[in-house]
N, C-alpha and C positions, 0 to 999 in steps of 0.2 A: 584512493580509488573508491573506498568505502563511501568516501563522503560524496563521491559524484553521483555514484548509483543513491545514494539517502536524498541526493539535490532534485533526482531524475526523480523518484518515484514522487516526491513531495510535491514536485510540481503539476502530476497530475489531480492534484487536492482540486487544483481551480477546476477542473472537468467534473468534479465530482457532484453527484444532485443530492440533494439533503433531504434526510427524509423518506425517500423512496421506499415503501414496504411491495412484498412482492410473497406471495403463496406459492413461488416456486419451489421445490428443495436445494439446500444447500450444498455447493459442489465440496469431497473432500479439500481440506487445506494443502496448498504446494508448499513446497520451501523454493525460496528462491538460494541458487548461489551462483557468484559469480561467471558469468559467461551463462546464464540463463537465458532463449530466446525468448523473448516476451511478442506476444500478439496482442496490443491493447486498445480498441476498439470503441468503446467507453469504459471510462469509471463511474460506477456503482456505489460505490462508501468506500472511506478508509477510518481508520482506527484512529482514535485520539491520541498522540504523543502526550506521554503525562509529563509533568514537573520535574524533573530529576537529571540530574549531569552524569550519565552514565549512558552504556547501549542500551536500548530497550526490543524485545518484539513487537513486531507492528504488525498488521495487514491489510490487503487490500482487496477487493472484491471489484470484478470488473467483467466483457464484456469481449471475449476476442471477433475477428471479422466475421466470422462463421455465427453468430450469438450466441456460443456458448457462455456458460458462465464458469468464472473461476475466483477462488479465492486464494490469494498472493501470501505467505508470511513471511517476512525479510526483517532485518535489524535496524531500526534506527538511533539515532544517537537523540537523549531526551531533551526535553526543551527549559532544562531547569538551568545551563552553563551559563555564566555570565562572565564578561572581560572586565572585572574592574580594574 
């Protein structure tokens, strides 16, 4: 299930705008855990998955229907694994 929710947020990368600066303040950080209701609106930025075959923290900053802003922390698994 971990992996579904790491599949779900990662896919909203493609939504994300690069780059984006913004002189707004920064909202405090959530934790996400399971069975969190998410309102996601647009994405804003997510965090670079580093190199490494382990969990990592990750987050994401986004944009619910209202235009608030929030910033997401969740776990994701690194992008260092490989199947040889």
């Amino acid at each position: 299930m971990k992996n579904l929710i790491a599949l779900v947020l990662a896919g909203f990368a493609t939504l994300a705008i690069a780059g984006e600066t913004s002189s707004v303040q920064q909202p405090a950080v959530e934790q996400y855990n399971y069975g969190t209701k998410l309102d996601i609106a647009r994405v804003i930025s997510l965090s670079t998955i580093p190199d490494v075959c382990e969990v990592v923290p990750a987050t994401m900053t986004y944009e619910d229907s209202q235009g608030q802003r929030h910033t997401l922390e969740y776990q994701a698994m690194g992008d260092g694994c490989s199947t040889h």
